[in-house]
N, C-alpha and C positions, 0 to 999 in steps of 0.2 A: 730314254724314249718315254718323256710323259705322256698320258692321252691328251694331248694340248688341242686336242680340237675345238673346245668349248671357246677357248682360251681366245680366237681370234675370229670367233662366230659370233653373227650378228644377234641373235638371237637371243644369246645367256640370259639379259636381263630378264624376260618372258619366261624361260627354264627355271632361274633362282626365285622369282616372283610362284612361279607353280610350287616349288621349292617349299616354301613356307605354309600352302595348305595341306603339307600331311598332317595327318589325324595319328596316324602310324609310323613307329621307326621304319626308315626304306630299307633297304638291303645294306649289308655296310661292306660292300666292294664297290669303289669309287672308278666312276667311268669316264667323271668331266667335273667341270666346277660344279654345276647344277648342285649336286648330291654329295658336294666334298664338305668337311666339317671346318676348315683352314682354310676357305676361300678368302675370306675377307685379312689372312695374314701372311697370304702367295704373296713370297717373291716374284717370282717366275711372272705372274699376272700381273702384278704392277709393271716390272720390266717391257711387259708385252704393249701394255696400253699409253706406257710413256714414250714407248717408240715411233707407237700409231701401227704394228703389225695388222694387217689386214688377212695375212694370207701364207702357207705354209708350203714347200716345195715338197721338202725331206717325206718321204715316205714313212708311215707311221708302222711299226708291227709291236703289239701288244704283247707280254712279257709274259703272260696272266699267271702271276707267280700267288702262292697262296699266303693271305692274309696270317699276320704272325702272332697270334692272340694268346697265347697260353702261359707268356708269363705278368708278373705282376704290374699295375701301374701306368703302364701304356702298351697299346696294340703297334704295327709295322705294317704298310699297307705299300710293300715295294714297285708296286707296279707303277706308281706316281715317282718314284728318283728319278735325279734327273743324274744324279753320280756326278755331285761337285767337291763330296770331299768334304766337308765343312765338317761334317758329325766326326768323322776318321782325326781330323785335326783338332777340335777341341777337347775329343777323349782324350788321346794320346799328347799334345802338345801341352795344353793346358793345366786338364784335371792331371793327369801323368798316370791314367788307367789304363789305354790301347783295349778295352775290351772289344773293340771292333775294327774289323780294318776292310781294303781292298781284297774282294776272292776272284777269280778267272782273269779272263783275257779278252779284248779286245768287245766285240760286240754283248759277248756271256758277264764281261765286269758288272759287281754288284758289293754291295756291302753289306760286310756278316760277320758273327762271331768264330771264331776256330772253330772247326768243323762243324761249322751253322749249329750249334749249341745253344740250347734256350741263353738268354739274358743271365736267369737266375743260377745257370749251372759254371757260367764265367765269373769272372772278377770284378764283372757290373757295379758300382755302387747306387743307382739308380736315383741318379743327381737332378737327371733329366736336361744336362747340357745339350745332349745331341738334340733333344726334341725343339729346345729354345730353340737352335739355330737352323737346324729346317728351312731353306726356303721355301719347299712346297708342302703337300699334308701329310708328307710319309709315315710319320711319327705323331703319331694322336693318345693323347692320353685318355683312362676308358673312363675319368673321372667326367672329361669334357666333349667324349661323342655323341653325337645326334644332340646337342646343345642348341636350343632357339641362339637369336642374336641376342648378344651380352649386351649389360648394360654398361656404364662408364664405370671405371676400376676406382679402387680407391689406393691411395698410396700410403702403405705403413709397413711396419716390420713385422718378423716372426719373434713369436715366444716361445718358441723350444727349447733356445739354449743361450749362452749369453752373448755370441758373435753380434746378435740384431743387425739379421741379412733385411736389406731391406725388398718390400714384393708388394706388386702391382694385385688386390683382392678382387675379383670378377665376382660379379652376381647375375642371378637369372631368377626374375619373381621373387626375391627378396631371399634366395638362397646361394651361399656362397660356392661356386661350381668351380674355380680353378684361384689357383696361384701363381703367377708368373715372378722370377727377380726381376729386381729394379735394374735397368743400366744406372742411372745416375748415381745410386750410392755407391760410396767411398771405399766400404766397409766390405762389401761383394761384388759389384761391378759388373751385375747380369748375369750372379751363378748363384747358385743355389744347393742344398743337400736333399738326400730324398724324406727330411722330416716339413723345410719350409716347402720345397714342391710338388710333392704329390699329398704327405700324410695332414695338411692343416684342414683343406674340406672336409675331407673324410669323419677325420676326430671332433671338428666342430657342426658334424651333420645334426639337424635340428629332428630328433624324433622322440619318441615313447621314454625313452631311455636315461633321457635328462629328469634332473625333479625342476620341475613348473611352478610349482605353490610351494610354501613356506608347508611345513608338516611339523605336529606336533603329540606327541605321546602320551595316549590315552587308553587304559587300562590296557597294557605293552601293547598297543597298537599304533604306529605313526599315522594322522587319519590328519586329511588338510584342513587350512586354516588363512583368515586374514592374515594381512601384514600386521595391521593391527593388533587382531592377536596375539601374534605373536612376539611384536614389543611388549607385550601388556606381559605374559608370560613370563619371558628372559627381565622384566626390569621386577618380577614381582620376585622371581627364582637370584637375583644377583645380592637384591636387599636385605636375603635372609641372613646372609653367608658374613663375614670379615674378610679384608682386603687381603690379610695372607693366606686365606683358603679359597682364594680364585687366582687361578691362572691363565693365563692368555698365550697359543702360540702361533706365529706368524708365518704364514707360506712362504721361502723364497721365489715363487710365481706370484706372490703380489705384484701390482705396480706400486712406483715411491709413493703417490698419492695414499693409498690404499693403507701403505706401510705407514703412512704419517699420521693418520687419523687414526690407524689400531694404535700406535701408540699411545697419542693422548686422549684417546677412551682410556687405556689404564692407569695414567695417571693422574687426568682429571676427575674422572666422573669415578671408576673403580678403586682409584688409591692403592692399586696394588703394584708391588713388585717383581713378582712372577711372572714376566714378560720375557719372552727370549722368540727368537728364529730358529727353526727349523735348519738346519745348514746338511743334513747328509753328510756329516762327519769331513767338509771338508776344511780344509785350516783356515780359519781367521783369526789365528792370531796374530798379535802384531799387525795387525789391520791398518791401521793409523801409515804405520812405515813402510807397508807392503803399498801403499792407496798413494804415497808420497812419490814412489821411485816410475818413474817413465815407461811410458807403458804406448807405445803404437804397432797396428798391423803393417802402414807405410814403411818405418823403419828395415822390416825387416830384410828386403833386397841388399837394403844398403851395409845389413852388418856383415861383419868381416867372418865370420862364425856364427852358428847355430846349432844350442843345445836342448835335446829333449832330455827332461829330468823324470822319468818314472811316468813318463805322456807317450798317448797312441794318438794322436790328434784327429788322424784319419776317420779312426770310429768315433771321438768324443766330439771332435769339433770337425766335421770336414773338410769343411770353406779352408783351412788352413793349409791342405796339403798343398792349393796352386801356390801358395807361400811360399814355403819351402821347397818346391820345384821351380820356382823362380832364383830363389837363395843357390842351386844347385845347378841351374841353366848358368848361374852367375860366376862359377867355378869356385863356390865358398865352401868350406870346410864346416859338414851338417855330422853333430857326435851324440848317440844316444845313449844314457847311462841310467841302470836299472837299479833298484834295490831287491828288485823280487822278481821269481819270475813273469816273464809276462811278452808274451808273442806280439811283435812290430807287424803292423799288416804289412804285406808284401811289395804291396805299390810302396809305401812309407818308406823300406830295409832298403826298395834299389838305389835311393836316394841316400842312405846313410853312408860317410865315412867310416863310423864305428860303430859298433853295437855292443854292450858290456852290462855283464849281469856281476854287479860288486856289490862284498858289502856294504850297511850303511857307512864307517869309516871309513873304505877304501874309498865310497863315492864322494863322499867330503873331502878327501885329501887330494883327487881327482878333480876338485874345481880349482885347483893353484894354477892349473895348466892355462885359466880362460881370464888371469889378471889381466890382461893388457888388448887392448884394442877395442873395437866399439864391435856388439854381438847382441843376441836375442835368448833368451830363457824362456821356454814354455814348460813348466810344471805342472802335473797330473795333481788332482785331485787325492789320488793313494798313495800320498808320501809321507815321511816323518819330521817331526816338529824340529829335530836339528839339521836337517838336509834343506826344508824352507828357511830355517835361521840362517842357515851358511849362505844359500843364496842371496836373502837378504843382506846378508854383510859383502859378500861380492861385488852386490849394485853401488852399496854405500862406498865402500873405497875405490868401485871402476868408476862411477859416473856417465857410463856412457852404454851403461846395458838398459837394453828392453827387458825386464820382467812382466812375464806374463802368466796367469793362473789362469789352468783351463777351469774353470767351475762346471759343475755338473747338473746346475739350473741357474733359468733363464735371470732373474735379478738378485741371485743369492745378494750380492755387493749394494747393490740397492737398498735392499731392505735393511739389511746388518747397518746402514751408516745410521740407520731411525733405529732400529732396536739391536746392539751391539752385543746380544748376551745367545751363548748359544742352549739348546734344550737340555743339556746336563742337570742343571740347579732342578728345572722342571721338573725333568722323569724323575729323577730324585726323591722329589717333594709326592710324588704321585704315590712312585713303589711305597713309601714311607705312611698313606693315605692320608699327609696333609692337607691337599687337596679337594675340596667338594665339587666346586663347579671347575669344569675344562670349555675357558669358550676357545676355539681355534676354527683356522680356516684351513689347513691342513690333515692329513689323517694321522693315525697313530697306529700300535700293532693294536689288535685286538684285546693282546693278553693285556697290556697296558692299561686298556680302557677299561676292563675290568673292573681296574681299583679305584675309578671316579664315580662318584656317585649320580652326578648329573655331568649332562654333555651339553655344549648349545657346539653347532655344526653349519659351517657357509661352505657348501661343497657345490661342484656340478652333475656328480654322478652318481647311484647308491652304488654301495661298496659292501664290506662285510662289517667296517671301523662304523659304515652311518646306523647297523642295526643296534650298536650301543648308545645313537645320540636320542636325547629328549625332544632339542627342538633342531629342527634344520631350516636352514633358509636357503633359497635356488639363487645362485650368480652366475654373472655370465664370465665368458670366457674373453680373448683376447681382440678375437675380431668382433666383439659385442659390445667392445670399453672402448675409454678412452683414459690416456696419458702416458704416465714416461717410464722407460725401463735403462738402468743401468747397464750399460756393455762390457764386453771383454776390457776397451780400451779407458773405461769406467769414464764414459762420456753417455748423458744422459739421452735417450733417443725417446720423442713422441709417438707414440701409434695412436690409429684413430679408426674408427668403426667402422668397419666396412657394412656390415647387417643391422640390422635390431635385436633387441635383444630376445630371447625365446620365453615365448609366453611371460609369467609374471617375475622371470631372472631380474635379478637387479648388480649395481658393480658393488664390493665390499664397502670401498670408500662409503657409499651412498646407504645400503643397510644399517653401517654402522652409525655414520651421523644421526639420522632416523630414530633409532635406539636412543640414542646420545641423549634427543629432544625429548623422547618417552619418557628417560628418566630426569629430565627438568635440569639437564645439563647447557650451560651455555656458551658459544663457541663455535657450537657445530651445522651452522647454516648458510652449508654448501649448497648450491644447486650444479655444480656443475665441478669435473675434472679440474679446469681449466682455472679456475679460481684458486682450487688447490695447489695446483704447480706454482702460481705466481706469489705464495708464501713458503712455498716452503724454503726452510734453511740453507743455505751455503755450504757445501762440506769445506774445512776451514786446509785441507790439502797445500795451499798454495802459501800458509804461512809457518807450515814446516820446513823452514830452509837449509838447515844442519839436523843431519842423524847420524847417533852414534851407534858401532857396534856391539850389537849385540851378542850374550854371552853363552855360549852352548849348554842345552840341558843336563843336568847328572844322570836324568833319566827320561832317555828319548823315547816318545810313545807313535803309534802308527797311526795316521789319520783314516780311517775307516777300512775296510778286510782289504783281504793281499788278492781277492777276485778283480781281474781287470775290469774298465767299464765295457758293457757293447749294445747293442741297437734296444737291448730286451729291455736298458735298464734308463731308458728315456723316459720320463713322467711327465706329465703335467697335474700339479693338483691330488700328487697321491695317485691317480690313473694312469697305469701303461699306457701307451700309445700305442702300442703292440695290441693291447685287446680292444682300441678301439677303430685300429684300421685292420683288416683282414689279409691284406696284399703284405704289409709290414710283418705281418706274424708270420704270414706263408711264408717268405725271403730267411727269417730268423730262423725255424723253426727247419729250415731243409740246410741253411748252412751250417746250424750247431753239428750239425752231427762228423762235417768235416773240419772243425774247425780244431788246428792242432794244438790250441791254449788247453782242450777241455783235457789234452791226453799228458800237462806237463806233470801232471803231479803222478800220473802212472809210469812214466818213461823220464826220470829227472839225469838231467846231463852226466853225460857218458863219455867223458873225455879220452878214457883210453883205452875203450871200448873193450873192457871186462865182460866175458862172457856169463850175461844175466838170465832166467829163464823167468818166463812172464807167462803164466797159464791164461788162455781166453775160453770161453764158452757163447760159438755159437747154438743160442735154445732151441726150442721146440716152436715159439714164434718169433724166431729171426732175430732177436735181442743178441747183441756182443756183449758177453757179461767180462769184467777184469774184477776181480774183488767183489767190494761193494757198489763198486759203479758198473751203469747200465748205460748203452750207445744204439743209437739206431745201425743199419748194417752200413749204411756208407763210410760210418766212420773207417772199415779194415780199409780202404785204402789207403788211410793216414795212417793208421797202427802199422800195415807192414810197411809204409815207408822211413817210420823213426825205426822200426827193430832193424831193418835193412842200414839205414847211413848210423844208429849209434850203436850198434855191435851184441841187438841183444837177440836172445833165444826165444822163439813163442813156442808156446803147448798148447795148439788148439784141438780145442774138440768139438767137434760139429755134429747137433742131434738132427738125424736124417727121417725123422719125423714133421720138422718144416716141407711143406708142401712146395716151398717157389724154388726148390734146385733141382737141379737134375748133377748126381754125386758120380762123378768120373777120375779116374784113375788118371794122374797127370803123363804118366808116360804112354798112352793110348788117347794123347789130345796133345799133337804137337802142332801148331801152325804158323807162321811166316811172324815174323815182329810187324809188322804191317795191319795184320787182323786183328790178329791179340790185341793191338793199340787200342784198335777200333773197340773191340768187343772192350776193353775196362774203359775207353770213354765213358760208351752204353751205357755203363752198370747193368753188362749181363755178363760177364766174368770175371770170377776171382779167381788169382792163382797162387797157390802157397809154394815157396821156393822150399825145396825140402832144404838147400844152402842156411839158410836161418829158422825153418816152422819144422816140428814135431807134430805131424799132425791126426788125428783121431775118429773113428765116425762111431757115434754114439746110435747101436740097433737094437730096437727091442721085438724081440723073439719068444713067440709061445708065453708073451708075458714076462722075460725075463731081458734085461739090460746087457747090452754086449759092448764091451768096449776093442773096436777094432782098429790097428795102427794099420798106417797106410803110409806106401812111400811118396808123398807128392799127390796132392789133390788141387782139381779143377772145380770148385763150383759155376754149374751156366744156369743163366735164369731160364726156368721151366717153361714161360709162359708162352716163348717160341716155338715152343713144340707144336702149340697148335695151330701155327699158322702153317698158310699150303702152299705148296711150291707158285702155283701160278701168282700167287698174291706179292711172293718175294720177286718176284720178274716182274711184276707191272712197277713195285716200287724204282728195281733197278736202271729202270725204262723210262720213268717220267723225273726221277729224282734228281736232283742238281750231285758233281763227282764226289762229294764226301758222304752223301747221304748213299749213293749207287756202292762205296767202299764198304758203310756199315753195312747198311743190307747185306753184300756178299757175304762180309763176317757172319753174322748172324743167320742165315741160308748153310751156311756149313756147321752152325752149329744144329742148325735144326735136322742134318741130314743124320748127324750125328746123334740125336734122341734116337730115331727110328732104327739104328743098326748100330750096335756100340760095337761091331768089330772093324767100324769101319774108324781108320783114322786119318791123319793127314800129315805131309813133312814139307818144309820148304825145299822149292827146286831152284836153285843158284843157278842164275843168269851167265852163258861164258862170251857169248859175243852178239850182235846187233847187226841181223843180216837184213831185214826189212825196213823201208822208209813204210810203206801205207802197213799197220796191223791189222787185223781182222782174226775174231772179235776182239773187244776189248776187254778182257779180265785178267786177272792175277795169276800167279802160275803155281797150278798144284801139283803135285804129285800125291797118288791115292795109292794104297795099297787097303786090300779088303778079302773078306772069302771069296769063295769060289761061283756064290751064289748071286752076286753080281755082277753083268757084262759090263766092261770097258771100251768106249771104242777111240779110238787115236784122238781124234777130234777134239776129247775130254783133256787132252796133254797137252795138244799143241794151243797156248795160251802165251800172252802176256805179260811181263811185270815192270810199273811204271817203278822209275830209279829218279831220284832227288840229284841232280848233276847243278854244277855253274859256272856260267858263260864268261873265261876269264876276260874277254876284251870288255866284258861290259862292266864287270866289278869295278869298285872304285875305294876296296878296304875300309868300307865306312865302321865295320863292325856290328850294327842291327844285327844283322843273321845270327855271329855268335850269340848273343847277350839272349836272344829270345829261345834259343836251342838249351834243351831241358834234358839232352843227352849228351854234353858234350860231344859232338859229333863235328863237329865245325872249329877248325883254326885255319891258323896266317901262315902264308910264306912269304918269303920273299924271294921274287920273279923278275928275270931282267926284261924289260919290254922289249920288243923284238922289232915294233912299226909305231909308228903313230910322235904326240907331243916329247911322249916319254921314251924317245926311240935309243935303247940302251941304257937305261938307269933302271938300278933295282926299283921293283914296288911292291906293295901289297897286296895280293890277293888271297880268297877264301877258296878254304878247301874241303871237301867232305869225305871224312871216314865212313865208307862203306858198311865198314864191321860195326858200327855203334848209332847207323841213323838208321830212323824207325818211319822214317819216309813219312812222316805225322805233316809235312804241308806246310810248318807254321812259317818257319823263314823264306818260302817261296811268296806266303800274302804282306810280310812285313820287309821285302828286299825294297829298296827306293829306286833301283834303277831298274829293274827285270829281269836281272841280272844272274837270278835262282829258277829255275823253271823243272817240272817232270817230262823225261824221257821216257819212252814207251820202247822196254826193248824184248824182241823174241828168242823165246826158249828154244832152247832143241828138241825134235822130237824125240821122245825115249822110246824104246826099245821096249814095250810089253812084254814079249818071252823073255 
């Protein structure tokens, strides 16, 4: 039920015209088009006006659900669904996330996350699929709310990583307000990850924070300066020095342009040797042979097989996961093989046939299995030099494989075919302090810079590396340039400006020529990108027509640390993207803490689940200490889930000097698996199974420390204490069923602050004597002192039961796969009526004793198949 009244009112044009004189943002609850931010990209609204609708029968009632603003990236403004499904199918079908699906029934249907759960507390990757395909304005990112009319888009790619999605650049007064993907390109096909869609404004926001002028170092003060200056400067500081004590090093976020002119800067005009690329430790060698062997994302449907070699594609590259879930829709055979630990994200593992943590030799002896047929190899960045060589020799004798290198920046391959040498010789030459001048466009560690005597610096941001530079000069960034960046598929891709550039930023290319002319070099009179592309070199790839294999090393070395990559560790330019978007950090920074990678090297596999004892300390401000390492508190739900499935023992002790628990005795807090559920959705209860935790309360008394064991403890968050009964009844009253569930949960925990003799037990359901219930709650049974009256009324309650309707099943399997309790399998049932009238079938069945009534396979059933029953309790018997 959208408010579609605008929609076929004579009017609108008069409202959107009023529309454009606010001086002020209007309210951002949307009533009609007038004040919608997506009018001008409603489906629904075209549909209406190609029809010629004039006039509306259907009686309108208003939903007025509450705006969904609190996680990152984009707001939810449900009252405008129209509930076609489109967002539910591109997450799940496409992306192969399901982080949202279908909740209720009939009129109440709406789209939501499991138990209407922020965004950020699911399995969201925040692609912003759903939002693309939106037909009406449900989904508004906060990037692009209360946005005047755009101007025309410009069409280029992104530089965050080396896929080069391509996207449609929007501007508004010469500042770049959204990024949309491209349908037309090849390479993405109208998808996007959450670095091209939401983080590229953001990071390229034009403010204080950039350097604007050229700065140069005066009595240790960087204080601004001409351009000119500053060539007069760098060409008077280059002259002084010898061509082996100047080094140069080259960003892998250069463009090739860029990468062509630094080159022959150093070996025209500087004469030096010390030239290399920055690469991030990942493998280039054998470049030439790796650059040779075939390489497409098309391909990949078509191979017979698909292997991830020491790759998380999902977090490194995203675009690739619909890949591989197409390879998998395809009924191909998808095998991942590790050399170190290293956690598959979860969407990635449902897709995997195997998953194998081997050594380096067992992983090489492990590629005989993928001789024959035509297949795809996607290789991590964190591998070792004879597991890329084995691969390598693979392709050479299959002929028919995709190799692919996921790189960890956007034109590493790019640049490296102009300057082929990686930073080793460099740092080298630095620690060693042959080096005087370091000109680069990249940063270095600190400690490094130390030992150069002079810096010259072409950066976008200050840092801690630009307080060691002499001279800097301001570039711009990706949507500020123009020219071509190397891809995944090492196919050259054009981008081109969508802005101008910010204040007096200039591109590297163009700096450096500049300089070139300063110092009376000849060559270098460029005026334009585009001049540059149309000389630069041929990479000579296509005249390597035979390779031989290559011979394994005596001694195989690791290509940069055994830390997997993740969101944190995305750069542009030496700059996190994480500290230049705030929503990207927020996302990071709330999922480390459950992320079960951080916990492998405390809990390393437990195969035959040896009883280990692992001490924890929760402190005095809420920190879970193990050893040396330190975890926010969300992480214990991840820590008791490995000590739970890999067999080990915790010793926690928890100082009850942190203020946010309320510390109870777990056998005087027993509640229904229903609540429970509910309450560690929340994160307002932890519970320590005394079955695996030893667990401790740390009191200090009269000044003195007490360490006291306890059988079974419940931590609840305190901060429910203070809310008041009537405040939990309005929630239960207006709030949609899952939120009316937690409440209750949480309403029983609160009663529970104020009387700890008061406790609770489940009361088991024996039979289902009413069709109409009244009221509707859960069923408890209270036993408590004397000091509180009970009256029957309190007993005779509700409890909904998770049941399914076998005429309607059709054994598709969904329900199991998404049940997180085992609680659902198959029988086989003879049909009784109908097509199948006498032949065994399949249908789902639910274990009573092990389902937690949690909802999820009743929102993910295809046919309706799964529904809650509502059955009543018997009265009990108070005396």
């Amino acid at each position: 039920e959208h408010p579609n009244t605008c929609i076929v009112c004579g009017h609108k044009t008069v409202c959107e015209d009023y529309k454009t004189q606010y001086k002020e943002k209007p309210e951002k609850r949307v009533f009609g088009c007038f004040n919608c931010t997506r009018k001008n990209e409603c489906e629904l609204r075209k549909i209406i006006e190609y029809i010629g609708t004039t006039d509306l029968t259907q009686e309108f009632e208003y939903k007025n659900y509450e705006i969904e603003n609190l996680d990152p990236f984009f707001e939810r403004h449900y009252n405008l669904c129209v509930v076609c499904g489109k967002c539910v199918r591109v997450c799940g079908e496409l992306r192969g996330i399901n982080a949202i699906d279908f909740f209720g029934r009939g009129h109440d249907l709406r789209i939501s996350t499991p138990m209407n759960m922020l965004h950020i507390e699911t399995n969201c990757q925040f692609c912003g699929a759903c939002v693309d395909i939106c037909p009406t304005g449900v989904l508004v990112p906060i990037m692009e709310t209360w946005t005047r009319k755009r101007d025309a888009f410009v069409e280029s790619i992104c530089g965050h990583c080396s896929i080069g999605c391509g996207l449609n650049y929007y501007t508004e007064n010469h500042e770049l307000v959204e990024t949309i993907p491209n349908k037309q390109t090849p390479i993405n096909r109208g998808q996007a990850c959450v670095f091209g869609r939401f983080c590229v404004p953001i990071f390229n926001k034009r403010d204080a924070s950039h350097f604007h002028t050229p700065l140069l170092r005066i009595d240790n003060i960087l204080k601004p300066i001409t351009y000119a200056e500053g060539y007069t400067a760098c060409s008077t500081l280059l002259r002084k020095y010898l061509p082996e004590e100047i080094a140069i090093l080259a960003s892998p976020d250069l463009s090739n342009e860029s990468a062509f002119i630094l080159n022959q800067f150093a070996i025209e005009v500087l004469k030096t040797s010390q030239v290399a690329t920055i690469t991030d430790n990942n493998c280039l060698e054998h470049f030439y042979e790796l650059a040779a062997i075939s390489r497409t994302l098309e391909n990949i449907p078509k191979s017979e097989w698909f292997l991830l070699v020491d790759a998380n594609p999902q977090v490194t590259h995203p675009i690739l996961l619909i890949q591989i879930k197409k390879a998998k829709d395809l009924k191909k055979r998808i095998v991942s093989l590790k050399h170190y630990p290293m956690t598959i994200a979860p969407e990635t593992k449902w897709l995997l046939d195997e998953d194998l943590l081997l050594s380096e030799e067992a992983l090489i002896t492990r590629l005989d299995e993928f001789q024959e047929g035509i297949g795809t190899i996607l290789v991590g960045p964190r591998t070792t030099s004879n597991i890329f060589i084995s691969l390598i020799n693979l392709c050479i004798n299959n002929g028919k494989i995709n190799l692919i290198p996921l790189r960890s920046r956007a034109n590493l391959e790019g640049v490296f075919q102009f300057i082929p040498h990686t930073e080793d010789q460099v740092f080298h030459a630095i620690k060693k302090k042959k080096i005087k001048v370091l000109f680069t466009t990249e940063r270095i560690s600190p400690e490094l810079a130390k030992s150069v005597e002079n810096i010259i610096l072409l950066d976008i941001f200050p840092s801690e590396f630009s307080n060691h530079a002499d001279i800097i000069f301001p570039i711009t960034t990706f949507p500020e340039s123009s020219g071509t960046l190397t891809n995944i598929e090492f196919t050259n891709q054009r981008f081109h400006a969508s802005v101008s550039p910010y204040q007096e930023a200039k591109p590297d290319w163009q700096i450096i020529c500049e300089l070139a002319r300063e110092m009376r070099a000849e060559g270098f009179n460029y005026q334009s990108s585009q001049e540059i592309t149309a000389i630069l070199p041929v990479f000579p790839i296509t005249k390597r027509t035979k390779l031989k294999s290559l011979p394994l090393k005596t001694h195989s070395h690791q290509y940069g640390p055994l830390d997997p990559l993740t969101w944190d560790d995305f750069v542009y330019r030496g700059e996190k993207i994480s500290n230049r978007v705030p929503d990207l950090k927020k996302i990071i920074d709330y999922r480390k803490t459950k992320n079960a990678a951080l916990l492998s090297e405390i809990f390393p596999s437990n195969p035959e689940k040896t009883s280990t004892l692992i001490e924890i300390e929760i402190d005095e401000n809420g920190l879970v200490k193990i050893g040396t390492q330190s975890f926010g508190l969300d992480a214990i739900t991840s820590i008791l889930n490995i000590a739970k499935l890999s067999g080990y023992r915790l010793k926690i002790i928890v100082d009850t000097s942190y203020p946010h628990f309320k510390y109870i005795d777990r056998n005087k807090f027993c509640m229904c698996y229903n609540y429970k559920d509910n309450l560690n959705e929340s994160n307002v209860l932890l519970e320590f199974n005394p079955k695996f935790c030893d667990t401790y309360l740390r009191i200090t008394q009269e000044g003195k420390e007490i360490i006291k064991e306890v059988d079974g403890l419940i931590l609840v968050d305190a901060r429910y204490a203070n809310i008041t009964d009537e405040e939990y009844q309005e929630f239960v009253q207006i709030g949609s069923d899952d939120v009316k569930m937690q409440m209750r949960a949480l309403h029983r925990a609160h009663q529970l602050f104020r009387d700890d003799t008061i406790y609770y037990h489940y009361n088991h359901v024996e039979s289902s004597e009413h069709s109409e219930i009244q009221p509707k709650w859960s069923v408890w049974n209270t036993e408590q002192s004397n000091s509180l009256e009970i009256s029957s009324s309190m007993i005779k309650q509700t409890q909904k039961v998770v049941v399914v309707d076998q005429e309607r099943c059709i054994g598709c399997g969904t329900c199991q796969k998404i049940c997180e309790h085992e609680a659902i399998s198959y029988l086989l049932i003879t049909q009784e009526m109908g097509l199948f009238e006498g032949k065994e079938v399949i249908k789902a069945s639910i274990d009573g004793q092990k389902c937690y009534n949690c909802s999820k396979c009743v929102l993910h059933c295809p046919v309706n198949a799964i529904y809650i029953r509502e059955w009543l309790a018997k009265e009990m018997d108070l005396e």
